[in-house]
N, CA, C and O atoms as a Tinker XYZ file with bonds, in Angstrom:
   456  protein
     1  N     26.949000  -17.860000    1.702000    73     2
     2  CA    25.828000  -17.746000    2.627000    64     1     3
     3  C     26.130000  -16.679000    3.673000    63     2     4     5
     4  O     27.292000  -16.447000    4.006000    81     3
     5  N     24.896000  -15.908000    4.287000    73     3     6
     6  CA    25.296000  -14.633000    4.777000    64     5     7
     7  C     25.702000  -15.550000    6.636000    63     6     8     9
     8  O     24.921000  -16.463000    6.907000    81     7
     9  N     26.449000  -15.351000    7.346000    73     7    10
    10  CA    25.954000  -15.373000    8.665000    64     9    11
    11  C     24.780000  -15.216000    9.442000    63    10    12    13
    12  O     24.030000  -14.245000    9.347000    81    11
    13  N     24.659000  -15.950000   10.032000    73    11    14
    14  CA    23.243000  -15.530000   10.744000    64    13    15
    15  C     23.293000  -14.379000   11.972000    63    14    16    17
    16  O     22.396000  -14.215000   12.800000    81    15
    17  N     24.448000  -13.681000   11.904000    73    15    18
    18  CA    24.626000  -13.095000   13.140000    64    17    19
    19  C     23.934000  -11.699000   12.294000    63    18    20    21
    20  O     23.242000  -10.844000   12.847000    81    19
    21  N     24.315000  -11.714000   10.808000    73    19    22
    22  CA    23.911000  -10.477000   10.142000    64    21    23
    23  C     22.817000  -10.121000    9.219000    63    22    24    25
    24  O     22.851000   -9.193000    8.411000    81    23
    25  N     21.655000  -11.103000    9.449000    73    23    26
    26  CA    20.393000  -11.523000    8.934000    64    25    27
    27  C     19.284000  -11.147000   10.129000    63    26    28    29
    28  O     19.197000  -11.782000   11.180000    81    27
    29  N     18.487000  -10.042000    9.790000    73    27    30
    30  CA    17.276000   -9.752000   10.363000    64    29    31
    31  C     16.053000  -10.906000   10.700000    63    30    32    33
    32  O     15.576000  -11.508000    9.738000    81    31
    33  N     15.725000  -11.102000   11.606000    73    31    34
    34  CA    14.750000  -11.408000   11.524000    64    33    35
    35  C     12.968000  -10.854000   12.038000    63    34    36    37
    36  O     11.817000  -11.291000   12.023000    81    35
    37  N     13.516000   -9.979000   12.336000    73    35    38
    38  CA    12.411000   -8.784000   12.968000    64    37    39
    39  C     12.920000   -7.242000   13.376000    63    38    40    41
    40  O     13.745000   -7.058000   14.270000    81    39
    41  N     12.344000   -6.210000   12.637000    73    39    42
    42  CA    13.028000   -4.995000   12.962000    64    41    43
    43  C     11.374000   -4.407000   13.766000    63    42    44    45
    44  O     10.259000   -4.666000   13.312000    81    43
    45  N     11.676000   -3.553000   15.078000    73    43    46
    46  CA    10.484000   -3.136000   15.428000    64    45    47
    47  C     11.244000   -1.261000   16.004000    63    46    48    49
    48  O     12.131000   -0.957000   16.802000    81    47
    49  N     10.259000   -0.369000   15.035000    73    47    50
    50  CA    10.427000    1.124000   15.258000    64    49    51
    51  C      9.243000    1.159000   15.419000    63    50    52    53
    52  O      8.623000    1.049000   14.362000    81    51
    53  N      8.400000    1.311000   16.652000    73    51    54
    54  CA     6.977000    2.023000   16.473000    64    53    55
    55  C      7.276000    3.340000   15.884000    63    54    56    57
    56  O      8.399000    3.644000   15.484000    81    55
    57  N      6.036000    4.275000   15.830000    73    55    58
    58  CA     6.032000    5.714000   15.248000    64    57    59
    59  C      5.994000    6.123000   16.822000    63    58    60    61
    60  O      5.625000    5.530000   17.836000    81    59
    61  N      6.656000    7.668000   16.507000    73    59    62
    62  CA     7.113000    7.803000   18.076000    64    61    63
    63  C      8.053000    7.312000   19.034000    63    62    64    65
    64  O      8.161000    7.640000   20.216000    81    63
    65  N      8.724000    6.478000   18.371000    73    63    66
    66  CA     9.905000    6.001000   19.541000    64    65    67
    67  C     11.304000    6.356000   19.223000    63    66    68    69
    68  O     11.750000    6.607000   18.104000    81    67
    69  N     12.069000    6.342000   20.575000    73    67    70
    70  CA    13.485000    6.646000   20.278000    64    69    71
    71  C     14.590000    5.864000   19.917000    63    70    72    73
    72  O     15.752000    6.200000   19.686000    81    71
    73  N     13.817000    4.306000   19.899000    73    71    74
    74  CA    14.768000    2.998000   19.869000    64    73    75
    75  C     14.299000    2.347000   18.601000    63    74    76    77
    76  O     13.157000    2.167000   18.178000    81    75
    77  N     15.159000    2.120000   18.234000    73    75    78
    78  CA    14.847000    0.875000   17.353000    64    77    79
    79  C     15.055000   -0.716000   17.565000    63    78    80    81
    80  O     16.283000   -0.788000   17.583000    81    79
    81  N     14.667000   -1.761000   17.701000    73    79    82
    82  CA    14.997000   -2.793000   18.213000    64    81    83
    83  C     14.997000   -3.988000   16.883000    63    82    84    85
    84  O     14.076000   -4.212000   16.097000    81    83
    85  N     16.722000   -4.814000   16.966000    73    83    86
    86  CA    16.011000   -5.630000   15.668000    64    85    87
    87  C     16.800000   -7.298000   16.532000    63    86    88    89
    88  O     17.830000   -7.415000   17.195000    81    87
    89  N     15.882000   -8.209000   16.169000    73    87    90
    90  CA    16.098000   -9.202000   16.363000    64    89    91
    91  C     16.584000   -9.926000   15.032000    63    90    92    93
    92  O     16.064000  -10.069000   13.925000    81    91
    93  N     17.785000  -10.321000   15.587000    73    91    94
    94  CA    19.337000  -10.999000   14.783000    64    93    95
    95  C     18.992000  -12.629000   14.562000    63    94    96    97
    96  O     18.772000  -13.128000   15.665000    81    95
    97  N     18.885000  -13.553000   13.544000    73    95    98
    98  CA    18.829000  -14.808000   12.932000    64    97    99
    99  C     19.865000  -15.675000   13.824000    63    98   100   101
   100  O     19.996000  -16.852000   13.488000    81    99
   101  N     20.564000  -15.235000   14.855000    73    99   102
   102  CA    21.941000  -15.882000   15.973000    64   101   103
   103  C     20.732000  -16.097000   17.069000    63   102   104   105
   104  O     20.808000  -17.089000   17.793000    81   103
   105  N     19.441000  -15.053000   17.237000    73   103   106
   106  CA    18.991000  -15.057000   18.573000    64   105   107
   107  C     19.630000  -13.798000   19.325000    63   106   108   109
   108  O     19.652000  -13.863000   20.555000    81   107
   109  N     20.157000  -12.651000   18.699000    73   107   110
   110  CA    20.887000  -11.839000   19.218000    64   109   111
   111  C     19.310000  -10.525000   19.402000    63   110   112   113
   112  O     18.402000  -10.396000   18.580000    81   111
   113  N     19.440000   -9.920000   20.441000    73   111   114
   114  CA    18.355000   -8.702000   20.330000    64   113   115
   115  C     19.295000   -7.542000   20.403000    63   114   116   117
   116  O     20.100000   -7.335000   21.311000    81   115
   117  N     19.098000   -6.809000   19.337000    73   115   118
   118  CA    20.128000   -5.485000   19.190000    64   117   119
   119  C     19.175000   -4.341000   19.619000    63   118   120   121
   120  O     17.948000   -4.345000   19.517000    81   119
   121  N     20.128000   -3.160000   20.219000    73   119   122
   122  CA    18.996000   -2.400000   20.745000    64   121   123
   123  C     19.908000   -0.953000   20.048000    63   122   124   125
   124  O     21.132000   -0.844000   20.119000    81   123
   125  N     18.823000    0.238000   19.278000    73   123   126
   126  CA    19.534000    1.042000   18.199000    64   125   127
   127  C     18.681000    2.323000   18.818000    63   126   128   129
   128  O     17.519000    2.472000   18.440000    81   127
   129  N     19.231000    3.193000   19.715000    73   127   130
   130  CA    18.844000    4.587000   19.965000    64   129   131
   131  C     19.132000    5.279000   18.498000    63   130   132   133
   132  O     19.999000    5.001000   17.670000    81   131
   133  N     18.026000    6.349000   18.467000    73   131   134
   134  CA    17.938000    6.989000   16.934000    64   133   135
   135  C     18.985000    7.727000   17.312000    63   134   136   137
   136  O     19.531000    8.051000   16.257000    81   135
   137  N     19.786000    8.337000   18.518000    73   135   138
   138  CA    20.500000    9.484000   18.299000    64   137   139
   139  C     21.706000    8.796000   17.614000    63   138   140   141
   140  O     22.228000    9.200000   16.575000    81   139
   141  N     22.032000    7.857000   18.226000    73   139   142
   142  CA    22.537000    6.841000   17.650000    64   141   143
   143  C     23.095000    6.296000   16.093000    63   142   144   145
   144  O     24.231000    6.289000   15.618000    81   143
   145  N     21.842000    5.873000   15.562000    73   143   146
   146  CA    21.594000    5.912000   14.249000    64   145   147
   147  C     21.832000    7.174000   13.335000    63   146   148   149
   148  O     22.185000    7.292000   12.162000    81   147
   149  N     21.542000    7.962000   14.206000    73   147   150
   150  CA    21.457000    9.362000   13.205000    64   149   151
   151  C     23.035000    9.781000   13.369000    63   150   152   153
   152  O     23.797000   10.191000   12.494000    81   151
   153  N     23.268000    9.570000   14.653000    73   151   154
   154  CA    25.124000   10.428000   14.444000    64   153   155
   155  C     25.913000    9.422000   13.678000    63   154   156   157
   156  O     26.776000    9.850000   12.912000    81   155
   157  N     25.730000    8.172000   13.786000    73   155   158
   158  CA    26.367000    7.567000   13.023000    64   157   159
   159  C     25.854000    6.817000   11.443000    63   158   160   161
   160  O     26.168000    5.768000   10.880000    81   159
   161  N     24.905000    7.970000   11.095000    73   159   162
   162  CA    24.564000    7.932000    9.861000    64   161   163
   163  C     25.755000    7.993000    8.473000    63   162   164   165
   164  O     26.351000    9.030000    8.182000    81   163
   165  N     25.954000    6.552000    7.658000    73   163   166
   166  CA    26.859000    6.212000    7.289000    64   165   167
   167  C     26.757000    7.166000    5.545000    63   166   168   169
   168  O     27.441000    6.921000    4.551000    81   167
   169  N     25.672000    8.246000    5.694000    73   167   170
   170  CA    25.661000    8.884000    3.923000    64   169   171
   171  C     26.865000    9.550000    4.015000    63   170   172   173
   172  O     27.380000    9.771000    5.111000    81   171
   173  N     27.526000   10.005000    2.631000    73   171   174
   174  CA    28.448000   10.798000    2.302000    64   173   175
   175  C     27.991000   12.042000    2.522000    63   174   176   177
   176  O     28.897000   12.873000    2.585000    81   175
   177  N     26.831000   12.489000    2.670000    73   175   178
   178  CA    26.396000   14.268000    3.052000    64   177   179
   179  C     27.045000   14.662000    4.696000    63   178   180   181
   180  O     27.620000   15.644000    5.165000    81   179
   181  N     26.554000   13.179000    5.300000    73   179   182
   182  CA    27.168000   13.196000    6.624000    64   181   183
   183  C     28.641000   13.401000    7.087000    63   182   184   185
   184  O     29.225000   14.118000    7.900000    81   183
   185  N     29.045000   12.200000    5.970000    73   183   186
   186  CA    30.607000   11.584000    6.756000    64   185   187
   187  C     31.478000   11.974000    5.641000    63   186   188   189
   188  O     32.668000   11.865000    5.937000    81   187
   189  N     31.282000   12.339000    4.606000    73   187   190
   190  CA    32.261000   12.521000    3.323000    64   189   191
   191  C     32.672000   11.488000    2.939000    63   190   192   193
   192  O     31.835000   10.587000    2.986000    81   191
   193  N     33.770000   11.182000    2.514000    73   191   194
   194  CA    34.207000   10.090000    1.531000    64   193   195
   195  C     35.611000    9.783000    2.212000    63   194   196   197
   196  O     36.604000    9.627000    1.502000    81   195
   197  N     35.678000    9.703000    3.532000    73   195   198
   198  CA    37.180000    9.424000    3.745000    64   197   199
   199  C     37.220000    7.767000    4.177000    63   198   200   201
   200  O     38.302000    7.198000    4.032000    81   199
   201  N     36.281000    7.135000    4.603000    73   199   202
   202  CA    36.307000    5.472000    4.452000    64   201   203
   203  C     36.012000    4.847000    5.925000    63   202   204   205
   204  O     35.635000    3.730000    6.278000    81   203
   205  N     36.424000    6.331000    6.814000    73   203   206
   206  CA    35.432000    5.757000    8.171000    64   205   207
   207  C     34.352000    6.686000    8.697000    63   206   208   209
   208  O     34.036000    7.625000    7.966000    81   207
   209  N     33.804000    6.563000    9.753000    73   207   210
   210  CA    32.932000    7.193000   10.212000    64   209   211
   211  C     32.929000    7.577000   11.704000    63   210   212   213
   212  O     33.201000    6.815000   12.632000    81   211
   213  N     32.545000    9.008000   11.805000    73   211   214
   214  CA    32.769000    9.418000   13.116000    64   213   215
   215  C     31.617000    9.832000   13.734000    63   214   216   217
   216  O     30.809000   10.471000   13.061000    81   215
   217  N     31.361000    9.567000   15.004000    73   215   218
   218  CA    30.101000   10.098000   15.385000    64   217   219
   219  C     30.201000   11.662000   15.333000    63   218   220   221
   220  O     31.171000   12.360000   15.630000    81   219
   221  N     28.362000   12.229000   14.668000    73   219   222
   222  CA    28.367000   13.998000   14.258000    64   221   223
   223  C     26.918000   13.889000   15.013000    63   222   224   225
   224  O     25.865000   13.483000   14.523000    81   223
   225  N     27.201000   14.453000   16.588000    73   223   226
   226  CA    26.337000   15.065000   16.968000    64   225   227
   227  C     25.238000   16.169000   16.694000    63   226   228   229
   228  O     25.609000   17.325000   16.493000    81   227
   229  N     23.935000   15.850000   16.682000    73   227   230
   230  CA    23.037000   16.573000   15.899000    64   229   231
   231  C     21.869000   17.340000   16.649000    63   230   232   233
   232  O     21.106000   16.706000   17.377000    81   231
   233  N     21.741000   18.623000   16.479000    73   231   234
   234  CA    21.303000   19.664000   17.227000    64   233   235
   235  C     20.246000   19.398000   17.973000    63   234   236   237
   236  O     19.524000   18.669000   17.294000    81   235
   237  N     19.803000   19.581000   18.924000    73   235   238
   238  CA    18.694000   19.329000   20.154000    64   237   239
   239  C     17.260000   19.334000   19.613000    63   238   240   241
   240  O     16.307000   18.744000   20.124000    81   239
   241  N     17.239000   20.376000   18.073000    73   239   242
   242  CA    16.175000   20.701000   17.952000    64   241   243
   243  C     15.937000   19.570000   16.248000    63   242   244   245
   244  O     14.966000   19.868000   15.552000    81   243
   245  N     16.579000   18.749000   15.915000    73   243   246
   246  CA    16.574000   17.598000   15.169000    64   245   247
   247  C     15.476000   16.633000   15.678000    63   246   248   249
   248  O     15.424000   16.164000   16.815000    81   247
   249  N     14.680000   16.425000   14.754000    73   247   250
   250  CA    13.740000   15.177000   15.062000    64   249   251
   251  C     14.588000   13.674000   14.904000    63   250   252   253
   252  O     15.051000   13.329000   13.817000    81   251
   253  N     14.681000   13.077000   15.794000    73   251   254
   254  CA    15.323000   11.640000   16.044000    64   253   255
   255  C     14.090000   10.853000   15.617000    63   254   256   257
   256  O     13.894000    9.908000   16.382000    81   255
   257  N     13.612000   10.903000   15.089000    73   255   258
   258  CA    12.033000    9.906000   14.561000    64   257   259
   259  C     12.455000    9.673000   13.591000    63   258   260   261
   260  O     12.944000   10.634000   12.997000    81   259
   261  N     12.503000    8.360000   12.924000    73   259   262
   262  CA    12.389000    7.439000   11.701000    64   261   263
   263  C     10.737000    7.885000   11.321000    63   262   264   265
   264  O      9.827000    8.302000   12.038000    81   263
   265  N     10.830000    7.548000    9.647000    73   263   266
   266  CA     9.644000    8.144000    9.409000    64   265   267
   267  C      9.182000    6.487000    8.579000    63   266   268   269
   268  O      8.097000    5.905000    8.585000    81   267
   269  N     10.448000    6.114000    7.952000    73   267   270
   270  CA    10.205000    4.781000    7.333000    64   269   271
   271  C     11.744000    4.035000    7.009000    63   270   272   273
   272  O     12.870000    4.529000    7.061000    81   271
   273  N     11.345000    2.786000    6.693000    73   271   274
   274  CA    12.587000    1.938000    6.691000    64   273   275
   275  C     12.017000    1.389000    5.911000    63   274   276   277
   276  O     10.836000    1.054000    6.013000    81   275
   277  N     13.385000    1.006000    4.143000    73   275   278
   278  CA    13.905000    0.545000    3.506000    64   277   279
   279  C     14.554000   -0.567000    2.992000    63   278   280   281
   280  O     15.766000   -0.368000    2.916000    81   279
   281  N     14.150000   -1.832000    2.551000    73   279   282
   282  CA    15.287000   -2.884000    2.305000    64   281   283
   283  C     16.462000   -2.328000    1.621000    63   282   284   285
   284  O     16.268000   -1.180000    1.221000    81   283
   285  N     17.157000   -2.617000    1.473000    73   283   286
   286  CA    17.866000   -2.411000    0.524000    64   285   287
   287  C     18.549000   -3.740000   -0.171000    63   286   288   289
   288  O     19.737000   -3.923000    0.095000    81   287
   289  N     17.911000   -4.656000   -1.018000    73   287   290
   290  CA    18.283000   -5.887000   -1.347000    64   289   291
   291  C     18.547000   -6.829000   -0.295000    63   290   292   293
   292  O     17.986000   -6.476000    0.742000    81   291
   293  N     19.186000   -7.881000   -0.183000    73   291   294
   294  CA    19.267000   -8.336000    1.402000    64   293   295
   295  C     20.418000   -8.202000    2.168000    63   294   296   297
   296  O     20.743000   -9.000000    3.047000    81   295
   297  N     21.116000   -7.091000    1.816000    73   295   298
   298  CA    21.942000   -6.301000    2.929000    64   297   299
   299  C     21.795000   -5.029000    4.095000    63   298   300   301
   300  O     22.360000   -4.873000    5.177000    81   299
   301  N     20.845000   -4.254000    3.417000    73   299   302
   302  CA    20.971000   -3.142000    4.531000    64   301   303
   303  C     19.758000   -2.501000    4.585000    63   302   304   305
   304  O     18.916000   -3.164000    3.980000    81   303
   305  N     19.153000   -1.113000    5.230000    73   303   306
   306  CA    18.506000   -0.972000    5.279000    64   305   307
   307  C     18.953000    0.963000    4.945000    63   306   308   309
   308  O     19.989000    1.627000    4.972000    81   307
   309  N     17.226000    1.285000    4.601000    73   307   310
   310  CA    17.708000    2.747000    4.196000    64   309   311
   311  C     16.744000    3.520000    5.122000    63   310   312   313
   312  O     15.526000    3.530000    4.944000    81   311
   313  N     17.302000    4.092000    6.009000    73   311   314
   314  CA    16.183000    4.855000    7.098000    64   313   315
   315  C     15.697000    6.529000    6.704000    63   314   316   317
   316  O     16.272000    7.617000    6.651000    81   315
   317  N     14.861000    6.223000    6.566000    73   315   318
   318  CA    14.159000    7.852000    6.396000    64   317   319
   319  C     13.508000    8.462000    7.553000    63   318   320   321
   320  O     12.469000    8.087000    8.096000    81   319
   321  N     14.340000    9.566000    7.893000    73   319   322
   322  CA    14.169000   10.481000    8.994000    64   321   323
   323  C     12.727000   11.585000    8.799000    63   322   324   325
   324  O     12.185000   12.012000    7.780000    81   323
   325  N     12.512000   11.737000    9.858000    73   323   326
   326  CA    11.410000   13.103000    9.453000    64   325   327
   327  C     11.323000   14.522000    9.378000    63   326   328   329
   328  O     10.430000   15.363000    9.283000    81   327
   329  N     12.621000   14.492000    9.456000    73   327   330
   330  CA    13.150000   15.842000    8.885000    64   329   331
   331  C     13.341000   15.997000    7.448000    63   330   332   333
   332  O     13.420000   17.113000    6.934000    81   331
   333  N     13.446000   14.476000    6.520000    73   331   334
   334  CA    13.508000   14.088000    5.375000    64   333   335
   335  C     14.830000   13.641000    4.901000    63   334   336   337
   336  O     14.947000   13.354000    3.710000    81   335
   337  N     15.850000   13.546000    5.705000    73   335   338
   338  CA    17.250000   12.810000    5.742000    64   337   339
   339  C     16.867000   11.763000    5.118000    63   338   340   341
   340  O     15.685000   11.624000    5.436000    81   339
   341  N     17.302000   10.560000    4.091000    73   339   342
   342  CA    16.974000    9.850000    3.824000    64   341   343
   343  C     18.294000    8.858000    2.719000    63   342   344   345
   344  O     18.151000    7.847000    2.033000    81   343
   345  N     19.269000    9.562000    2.937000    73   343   346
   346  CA    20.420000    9.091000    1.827000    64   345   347
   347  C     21.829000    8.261000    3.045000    63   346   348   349
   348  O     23.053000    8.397000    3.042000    81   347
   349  N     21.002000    7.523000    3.844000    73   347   350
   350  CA    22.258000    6.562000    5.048000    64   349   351
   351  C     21.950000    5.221000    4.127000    63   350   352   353
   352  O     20.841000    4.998000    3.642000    81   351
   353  N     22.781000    4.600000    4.007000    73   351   354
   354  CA    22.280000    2.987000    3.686000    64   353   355
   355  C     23.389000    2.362000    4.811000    63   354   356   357
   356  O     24.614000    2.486000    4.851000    81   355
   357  N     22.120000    1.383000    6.025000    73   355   358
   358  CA    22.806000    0.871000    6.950000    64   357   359
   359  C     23.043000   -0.138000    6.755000    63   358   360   361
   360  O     21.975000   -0.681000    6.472000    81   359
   361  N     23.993000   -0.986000    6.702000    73   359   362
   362  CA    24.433000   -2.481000    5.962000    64   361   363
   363  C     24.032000   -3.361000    7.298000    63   362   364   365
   364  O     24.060000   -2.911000    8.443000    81   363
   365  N     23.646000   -4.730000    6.924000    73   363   366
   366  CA    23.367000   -5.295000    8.692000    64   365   367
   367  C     24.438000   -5.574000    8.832000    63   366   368   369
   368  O     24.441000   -6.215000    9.883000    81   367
   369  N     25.591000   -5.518000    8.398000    73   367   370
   370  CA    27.075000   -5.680000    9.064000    64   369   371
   371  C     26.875000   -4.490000   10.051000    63   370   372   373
   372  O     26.662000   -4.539000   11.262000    81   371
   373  N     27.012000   -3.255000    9.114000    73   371   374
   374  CA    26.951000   -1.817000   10.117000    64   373   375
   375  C     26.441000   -2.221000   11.315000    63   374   376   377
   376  O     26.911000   -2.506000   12.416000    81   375
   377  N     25.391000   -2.173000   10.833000    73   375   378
   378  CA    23.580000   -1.853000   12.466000    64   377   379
   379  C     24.318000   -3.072000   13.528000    63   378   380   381
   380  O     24.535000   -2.779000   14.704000    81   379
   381  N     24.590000   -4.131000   13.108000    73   379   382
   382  CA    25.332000   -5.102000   14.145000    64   381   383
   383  C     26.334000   -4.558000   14.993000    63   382   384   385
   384  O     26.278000   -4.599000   16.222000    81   383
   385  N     27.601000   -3.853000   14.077000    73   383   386
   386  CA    28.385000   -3.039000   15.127000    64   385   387
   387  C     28.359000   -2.018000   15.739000    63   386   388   389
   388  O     29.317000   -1.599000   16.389000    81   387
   389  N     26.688000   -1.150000   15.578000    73   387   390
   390  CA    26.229000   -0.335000   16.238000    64   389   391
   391  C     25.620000   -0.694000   17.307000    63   390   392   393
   392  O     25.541000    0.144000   18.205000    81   391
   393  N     25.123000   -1.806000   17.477000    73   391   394
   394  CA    24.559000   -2.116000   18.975000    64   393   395
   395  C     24.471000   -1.912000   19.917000    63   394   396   397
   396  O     25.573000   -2.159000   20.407000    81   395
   397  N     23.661000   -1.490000   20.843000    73   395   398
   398  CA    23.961000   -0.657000   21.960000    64   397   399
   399  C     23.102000   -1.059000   23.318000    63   398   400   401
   400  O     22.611000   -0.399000   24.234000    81   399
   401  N     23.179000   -2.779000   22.921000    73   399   402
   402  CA    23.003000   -3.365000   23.838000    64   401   403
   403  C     23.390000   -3.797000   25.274000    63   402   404   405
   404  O     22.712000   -2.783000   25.438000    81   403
   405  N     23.771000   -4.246000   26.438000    73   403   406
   406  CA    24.234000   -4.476000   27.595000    64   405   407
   407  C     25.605000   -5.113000   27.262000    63   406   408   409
   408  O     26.719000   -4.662000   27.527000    81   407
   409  N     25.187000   -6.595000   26.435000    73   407   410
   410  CA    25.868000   -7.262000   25.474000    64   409   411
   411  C     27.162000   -6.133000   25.027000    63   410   412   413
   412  O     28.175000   -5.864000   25.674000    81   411
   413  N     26.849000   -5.758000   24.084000    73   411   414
   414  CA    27.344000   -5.216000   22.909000    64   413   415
   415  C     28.315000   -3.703000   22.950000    63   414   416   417
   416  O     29.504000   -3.537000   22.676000    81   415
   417  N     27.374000   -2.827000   23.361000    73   415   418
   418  CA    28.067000   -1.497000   24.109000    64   417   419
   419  C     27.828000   -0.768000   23.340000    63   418   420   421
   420  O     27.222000    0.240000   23.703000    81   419
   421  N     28.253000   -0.956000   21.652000    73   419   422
   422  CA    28.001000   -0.325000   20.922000    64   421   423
   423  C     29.491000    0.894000   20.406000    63   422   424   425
   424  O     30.242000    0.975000   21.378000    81   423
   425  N     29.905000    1.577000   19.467000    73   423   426
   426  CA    30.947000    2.317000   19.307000    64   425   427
   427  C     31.303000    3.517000   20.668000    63   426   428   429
   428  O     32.389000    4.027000   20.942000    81   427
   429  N     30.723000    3.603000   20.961000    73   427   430
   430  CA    29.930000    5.054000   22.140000    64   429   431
   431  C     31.101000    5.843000   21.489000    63   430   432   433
   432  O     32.186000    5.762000   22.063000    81   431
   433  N     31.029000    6.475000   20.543000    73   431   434
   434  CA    31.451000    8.056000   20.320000    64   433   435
   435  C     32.666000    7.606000   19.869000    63   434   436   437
   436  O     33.520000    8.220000   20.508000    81   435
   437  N     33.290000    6.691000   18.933000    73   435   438
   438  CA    34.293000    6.054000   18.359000    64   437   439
   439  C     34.619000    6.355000   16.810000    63   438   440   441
   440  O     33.588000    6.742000   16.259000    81   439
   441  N     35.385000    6.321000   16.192000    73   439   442
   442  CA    35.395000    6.492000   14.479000    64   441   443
   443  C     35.162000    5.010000   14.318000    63   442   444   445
   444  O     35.603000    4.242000   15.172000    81   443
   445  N     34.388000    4.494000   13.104000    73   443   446
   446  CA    34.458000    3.116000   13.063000    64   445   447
   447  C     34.555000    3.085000   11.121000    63   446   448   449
   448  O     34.170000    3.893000   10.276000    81   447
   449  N     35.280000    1.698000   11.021000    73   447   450
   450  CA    34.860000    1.855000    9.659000    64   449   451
   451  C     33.682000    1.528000    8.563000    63   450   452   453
   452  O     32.543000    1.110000    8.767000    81   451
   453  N     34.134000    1.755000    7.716000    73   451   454
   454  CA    32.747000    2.269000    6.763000    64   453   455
   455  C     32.370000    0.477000    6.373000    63   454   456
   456  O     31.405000    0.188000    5.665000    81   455
């Protein structure tokens, strides 16, 4: 059985926003800035194949807009950017230790693993 700390129960990206917000099956509210999401976009185009991940700051003139979101079976999610980025698969283990809540803090500019 999965934890409930790592089970969605509401993901909210309006169109146009810079946050993503998902409410956690614990009662946890996670709070996910796209710059966020995007530097620590977990695809191999991004991060290569070495087994962790480092935040890769991304140019000023990058659209931080989600265009759509993905199940990906009932582990993760696959975010499509609107620039057309679209090959991250975020595990809700991941997106949990990305948090960048008051709570939480989030990696802030850390290698973390994959």
């Amino acid at each position: 059985m999965i934890e409930p700390k790592f089970v969605p129960k509401a993901i909210r990206s309006p169109r146009g926003a810079r946050t993503t917000e998902i409410d956690w099956a614990d009662g946890h509210k996670g709070v996910y800035p796209h710059a966020i999401l995007r530097g620590y976009c977990p695809c191999a185009a991004c991060q290569g194949h070495s087994g962790t991940i480092t935040f890769i700051p991304h140019d000023e003139g990058i659209a931080l807009e989600i265009d759509d979101m993905k199940p990906v079976g009932n582990y993760a999610l696959e975010l499509v950017w609107f620039d057309g980025h679209a090959s991250g698969i975020y595990s809700y283990t991941y997106l949990r230790a990305l948090c960048q809540c008051a709570e939480c803090h989030g990696p802030q500019g850390e290698t973390i693993p994959r």
